[in-house]
MDTraj code that builds the backbone (N, CA, C; nanometers):
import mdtraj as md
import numpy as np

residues = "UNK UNK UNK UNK UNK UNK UNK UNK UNK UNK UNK UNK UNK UNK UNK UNK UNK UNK UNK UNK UNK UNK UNK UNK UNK UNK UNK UNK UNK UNK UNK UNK UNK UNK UNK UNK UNK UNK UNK UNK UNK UNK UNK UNK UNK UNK UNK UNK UNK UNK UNK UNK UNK UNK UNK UNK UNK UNK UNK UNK UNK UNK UNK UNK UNK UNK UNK UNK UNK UNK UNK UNK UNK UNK UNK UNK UNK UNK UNK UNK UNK UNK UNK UNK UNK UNK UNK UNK UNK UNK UNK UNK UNK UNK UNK UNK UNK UNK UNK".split()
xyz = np.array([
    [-1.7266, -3.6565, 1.2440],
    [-1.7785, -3.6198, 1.3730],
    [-1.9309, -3.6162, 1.3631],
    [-1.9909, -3.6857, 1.4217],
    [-2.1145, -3.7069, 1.4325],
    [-2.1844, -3.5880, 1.5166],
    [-2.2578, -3.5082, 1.4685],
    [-2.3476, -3.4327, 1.5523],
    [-2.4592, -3.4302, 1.6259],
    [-2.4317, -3.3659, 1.7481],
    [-2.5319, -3.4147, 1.8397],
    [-2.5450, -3.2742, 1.9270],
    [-2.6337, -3.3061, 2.0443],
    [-2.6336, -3.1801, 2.1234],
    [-2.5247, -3.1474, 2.2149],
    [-2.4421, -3.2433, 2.2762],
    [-2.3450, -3.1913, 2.3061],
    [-2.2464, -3.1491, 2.2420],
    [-2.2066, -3.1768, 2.1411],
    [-2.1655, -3.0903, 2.0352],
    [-2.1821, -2.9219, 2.0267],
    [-2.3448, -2.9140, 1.9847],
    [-2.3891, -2.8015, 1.9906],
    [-2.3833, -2.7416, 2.0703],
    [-2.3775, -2.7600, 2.1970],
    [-2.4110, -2.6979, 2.3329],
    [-2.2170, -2.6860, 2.3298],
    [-2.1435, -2.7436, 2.3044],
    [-1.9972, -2.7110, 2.3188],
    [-1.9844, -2.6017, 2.2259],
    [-2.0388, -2.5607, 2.1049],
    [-1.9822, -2.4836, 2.0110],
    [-2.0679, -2.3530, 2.0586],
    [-2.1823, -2.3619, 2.1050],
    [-2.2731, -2.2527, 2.1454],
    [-2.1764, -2.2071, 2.2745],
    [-2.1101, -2.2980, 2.3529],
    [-2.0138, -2.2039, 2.4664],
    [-1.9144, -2.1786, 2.4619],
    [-1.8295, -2.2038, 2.3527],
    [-1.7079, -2.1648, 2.2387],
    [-1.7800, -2.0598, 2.2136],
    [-1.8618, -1.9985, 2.1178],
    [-1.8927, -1.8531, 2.0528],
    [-1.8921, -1.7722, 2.1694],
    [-1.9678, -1.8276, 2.2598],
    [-2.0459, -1.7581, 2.3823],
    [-1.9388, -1.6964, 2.4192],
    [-1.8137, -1.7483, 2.4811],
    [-1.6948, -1.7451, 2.5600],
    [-1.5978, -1.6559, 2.4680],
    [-1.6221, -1.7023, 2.3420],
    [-1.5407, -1.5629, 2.2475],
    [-1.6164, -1.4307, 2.2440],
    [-1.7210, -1.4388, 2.2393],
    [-1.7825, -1.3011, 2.2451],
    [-1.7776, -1.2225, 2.3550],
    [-1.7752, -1.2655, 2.4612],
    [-1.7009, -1.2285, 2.6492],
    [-1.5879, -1.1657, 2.6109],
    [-1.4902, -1.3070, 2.6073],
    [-1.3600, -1.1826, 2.5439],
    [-1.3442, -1.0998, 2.4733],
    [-1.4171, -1.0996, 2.3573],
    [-1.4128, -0.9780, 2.2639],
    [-1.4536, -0.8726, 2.3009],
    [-1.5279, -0.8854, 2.3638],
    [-1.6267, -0.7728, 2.4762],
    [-1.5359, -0.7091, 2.6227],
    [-1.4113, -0.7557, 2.6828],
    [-1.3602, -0.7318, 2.7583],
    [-1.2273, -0.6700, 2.6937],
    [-1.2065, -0.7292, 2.5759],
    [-1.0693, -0.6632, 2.4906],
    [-1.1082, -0.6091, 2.4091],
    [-1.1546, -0.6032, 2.3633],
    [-1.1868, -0.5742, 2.1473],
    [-1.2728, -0.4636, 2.1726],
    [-1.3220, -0.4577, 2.0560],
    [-1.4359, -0.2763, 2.0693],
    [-1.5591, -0.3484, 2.1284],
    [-1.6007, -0.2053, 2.1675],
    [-1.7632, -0.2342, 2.2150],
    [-1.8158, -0.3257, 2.1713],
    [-1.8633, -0.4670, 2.2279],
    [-1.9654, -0.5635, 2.1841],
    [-2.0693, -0.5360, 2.2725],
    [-2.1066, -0.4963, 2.3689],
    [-2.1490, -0.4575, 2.4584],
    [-2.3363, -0.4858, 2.4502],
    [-2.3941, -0.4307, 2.3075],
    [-2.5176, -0.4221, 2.2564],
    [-2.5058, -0.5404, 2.2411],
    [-2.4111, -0.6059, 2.1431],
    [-2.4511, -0.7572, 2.0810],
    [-2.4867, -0.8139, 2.1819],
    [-2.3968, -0.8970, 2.2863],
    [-2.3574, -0.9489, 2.4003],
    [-2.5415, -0.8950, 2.4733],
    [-2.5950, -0.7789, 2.4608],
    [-2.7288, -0.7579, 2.5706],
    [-2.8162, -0.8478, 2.4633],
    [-2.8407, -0.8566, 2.3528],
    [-2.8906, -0.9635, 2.2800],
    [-2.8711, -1.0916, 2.2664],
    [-2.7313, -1.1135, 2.2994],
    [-2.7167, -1.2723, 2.2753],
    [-2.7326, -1.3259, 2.4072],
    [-2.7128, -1.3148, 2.5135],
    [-2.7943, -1.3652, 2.6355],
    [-2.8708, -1.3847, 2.6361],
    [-3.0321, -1.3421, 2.5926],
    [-3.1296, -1.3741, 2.6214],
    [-3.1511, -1.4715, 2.5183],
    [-3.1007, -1.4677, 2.4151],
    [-3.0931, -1.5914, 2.2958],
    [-3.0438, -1.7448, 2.3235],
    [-2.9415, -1.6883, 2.3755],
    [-2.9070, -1.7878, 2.4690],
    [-2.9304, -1.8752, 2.5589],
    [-2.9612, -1.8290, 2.6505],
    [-3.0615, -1.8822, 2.7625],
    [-3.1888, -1.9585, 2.6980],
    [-3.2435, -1.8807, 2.5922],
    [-3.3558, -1.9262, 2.5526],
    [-3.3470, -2.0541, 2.4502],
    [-3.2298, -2.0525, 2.4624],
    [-3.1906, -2.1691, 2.3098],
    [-3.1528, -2.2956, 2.4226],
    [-3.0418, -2.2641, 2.5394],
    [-3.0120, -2.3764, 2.6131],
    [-3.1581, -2.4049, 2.6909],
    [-3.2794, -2.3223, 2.7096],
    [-3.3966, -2.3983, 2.7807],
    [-3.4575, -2.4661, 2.6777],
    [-3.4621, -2.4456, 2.5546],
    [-3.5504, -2.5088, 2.4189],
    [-3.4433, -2.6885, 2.4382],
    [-3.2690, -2.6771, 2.4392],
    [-3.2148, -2.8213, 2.4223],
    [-3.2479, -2.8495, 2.5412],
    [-3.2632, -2.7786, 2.6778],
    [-3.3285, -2.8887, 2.8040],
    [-3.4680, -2.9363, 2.7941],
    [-3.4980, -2.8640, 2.7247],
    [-3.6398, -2.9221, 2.6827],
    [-3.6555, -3.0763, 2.6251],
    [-3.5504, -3.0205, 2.4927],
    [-3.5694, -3.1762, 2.4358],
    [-3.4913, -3.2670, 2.4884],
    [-3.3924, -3.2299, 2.5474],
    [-3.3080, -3.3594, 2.6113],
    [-3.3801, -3.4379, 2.7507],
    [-3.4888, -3.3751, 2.7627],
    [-3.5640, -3.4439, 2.8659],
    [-3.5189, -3.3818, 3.0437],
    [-3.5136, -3.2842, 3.0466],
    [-3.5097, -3.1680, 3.1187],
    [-3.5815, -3.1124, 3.1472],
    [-3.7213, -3.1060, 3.1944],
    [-3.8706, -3.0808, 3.1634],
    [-3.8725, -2.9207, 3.2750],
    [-3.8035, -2.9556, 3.3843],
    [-3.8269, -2.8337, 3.5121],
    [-3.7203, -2.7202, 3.4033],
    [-3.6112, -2.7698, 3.4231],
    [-3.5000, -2.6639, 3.4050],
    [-3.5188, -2.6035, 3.2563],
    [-3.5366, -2.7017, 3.1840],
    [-3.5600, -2.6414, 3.0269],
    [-3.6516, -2.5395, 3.0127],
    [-3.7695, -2.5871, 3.1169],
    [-3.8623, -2.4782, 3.0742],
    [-3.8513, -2.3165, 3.1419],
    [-3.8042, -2.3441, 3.2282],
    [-3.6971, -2.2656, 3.3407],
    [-3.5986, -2.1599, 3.2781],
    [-3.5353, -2.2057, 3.2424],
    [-3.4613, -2.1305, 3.1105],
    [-3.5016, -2.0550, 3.0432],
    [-3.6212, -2.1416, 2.9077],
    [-3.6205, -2.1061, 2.8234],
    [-3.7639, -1.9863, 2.8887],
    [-3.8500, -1.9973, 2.9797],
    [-3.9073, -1.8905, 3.0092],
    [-3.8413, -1.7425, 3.0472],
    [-3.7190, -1.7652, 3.1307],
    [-3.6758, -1.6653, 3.1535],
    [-3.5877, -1.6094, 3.0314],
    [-3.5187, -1.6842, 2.9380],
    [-3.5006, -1.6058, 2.8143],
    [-3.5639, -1.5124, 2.7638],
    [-3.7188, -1.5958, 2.7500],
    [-3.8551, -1.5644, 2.6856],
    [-3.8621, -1.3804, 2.7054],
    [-3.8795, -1.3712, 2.8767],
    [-3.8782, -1.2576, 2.9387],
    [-3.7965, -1.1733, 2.9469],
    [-3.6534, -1.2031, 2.9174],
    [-3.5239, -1.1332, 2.9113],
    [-3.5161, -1.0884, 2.7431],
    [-3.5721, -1.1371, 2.6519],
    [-3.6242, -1.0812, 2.4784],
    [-3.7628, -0.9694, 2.5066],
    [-3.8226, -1.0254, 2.5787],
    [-3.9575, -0.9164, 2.6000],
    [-3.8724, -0.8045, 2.6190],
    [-3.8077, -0.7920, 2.7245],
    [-3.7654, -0.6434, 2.7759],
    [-3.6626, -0.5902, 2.6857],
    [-3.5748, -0.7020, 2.6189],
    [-3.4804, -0.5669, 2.4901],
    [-3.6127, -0.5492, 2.3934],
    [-3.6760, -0.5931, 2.3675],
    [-3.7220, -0.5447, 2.2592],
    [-3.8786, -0.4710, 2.2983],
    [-3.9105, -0.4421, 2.4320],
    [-3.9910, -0.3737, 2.4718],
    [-4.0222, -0.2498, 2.3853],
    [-3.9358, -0.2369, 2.3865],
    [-3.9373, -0.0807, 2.2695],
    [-4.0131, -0.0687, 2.1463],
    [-3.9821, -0.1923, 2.0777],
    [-4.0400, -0.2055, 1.9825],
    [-4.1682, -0.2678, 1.9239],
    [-4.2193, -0.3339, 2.0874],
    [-4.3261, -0.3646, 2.0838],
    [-4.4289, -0.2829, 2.1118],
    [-4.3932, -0.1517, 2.2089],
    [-4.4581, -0.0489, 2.2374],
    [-4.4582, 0.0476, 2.0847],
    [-4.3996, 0.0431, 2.0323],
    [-4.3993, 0.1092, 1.8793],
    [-4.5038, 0.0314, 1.8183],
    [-4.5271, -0.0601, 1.8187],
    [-4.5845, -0.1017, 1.7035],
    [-4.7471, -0.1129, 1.7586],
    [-4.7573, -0.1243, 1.9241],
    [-4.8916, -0.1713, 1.9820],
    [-4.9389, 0.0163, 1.9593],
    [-4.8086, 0.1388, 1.9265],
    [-4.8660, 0.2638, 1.9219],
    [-4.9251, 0.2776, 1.7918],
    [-4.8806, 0.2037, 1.7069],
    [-4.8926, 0.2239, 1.5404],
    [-5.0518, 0.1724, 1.5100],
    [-5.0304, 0.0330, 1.5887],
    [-5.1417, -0.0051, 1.6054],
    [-5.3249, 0.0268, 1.6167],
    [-5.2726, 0.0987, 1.7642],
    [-5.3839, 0.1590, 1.7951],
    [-5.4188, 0.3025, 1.7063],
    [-5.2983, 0.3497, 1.6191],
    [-5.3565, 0.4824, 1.5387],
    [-5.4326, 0.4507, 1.4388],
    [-5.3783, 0.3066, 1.3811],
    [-5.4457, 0.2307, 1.2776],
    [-5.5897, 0.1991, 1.3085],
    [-5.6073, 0.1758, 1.4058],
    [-5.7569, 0.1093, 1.4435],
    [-5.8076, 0.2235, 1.4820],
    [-5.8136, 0.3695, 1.5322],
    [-5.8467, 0.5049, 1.5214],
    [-5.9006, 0.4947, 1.4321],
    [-5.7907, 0.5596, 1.3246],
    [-5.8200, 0.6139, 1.1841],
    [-5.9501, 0.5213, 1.1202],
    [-5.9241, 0.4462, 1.1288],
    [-6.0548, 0.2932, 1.0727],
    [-6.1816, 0.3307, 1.1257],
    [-6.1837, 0.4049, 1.2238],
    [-6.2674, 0.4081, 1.3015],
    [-6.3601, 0.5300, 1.2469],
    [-6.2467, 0.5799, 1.2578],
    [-6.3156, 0.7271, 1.1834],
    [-6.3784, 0.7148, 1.0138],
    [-6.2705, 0.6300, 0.9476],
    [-6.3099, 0.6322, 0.8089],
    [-6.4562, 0.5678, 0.8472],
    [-6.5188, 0.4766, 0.8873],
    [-6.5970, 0.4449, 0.8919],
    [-6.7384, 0.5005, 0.9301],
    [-6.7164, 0.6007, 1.0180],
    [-6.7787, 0.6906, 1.1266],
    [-6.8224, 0.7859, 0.9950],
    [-6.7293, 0.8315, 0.9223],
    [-6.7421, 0.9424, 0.7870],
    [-6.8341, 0.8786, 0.6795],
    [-6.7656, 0.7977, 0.6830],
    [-6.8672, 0.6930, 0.5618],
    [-7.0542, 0.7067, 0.6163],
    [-7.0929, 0.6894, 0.7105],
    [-7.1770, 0.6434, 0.7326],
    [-7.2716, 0.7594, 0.7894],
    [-7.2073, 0.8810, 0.7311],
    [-7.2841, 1.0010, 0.7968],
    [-7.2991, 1.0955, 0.6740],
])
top = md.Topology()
chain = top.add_chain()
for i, resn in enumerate(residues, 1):
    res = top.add_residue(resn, chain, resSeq=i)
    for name in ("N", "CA", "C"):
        top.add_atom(name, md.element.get_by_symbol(name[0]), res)
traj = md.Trajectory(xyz[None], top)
């Protein structure tokens, strides 16, 4: 079997479609499933991209883009907080140094 993107794009909506069900029968997938959507989306706008899909691919894969910003909002606000204590403190060591 020769691989190609429709291939891929069939096996990516095989997992996709098992993880639904598992999620409607099986235990909580619930978290996974809020992650793999936006992966998703963002993976089928990256193959419209290359398959020569130029509106919709990018279409997609932007709104993926934006649908990953917001799960992981959290953790970007953690780190832009860590951040700015880091560049504080620097601030100060420096401020000490020089007095």
């Amino acid at each position: 079997m020769k691989w190609n993107g429709k291939i891929g794009l069939a096996l990516l909506l095989i997992v996709f479609g098992v993880l639904l069900l598992l999620d409607k029968i099986g235990p909580g997938l619930g978290w996974l499933m809020g992650y793999l959507v936006p992966i998703a989306v963002t993976a089928l706008g990256y193959i419209g991209i290359r398959n020569g899909s130029k509106f919709f691919g990018w279409l997609f894969f932007i709104i993926g883009l934006i649908m990953l910003f917001g799960k992981f909002a959290g953790l970007i606000g953690f780190l832009i907080a860590v951040g700015i204590i880091a560049y504080g403190i620097s601030l100060l060591r420096k401020e000490s140094r020089s007095v």
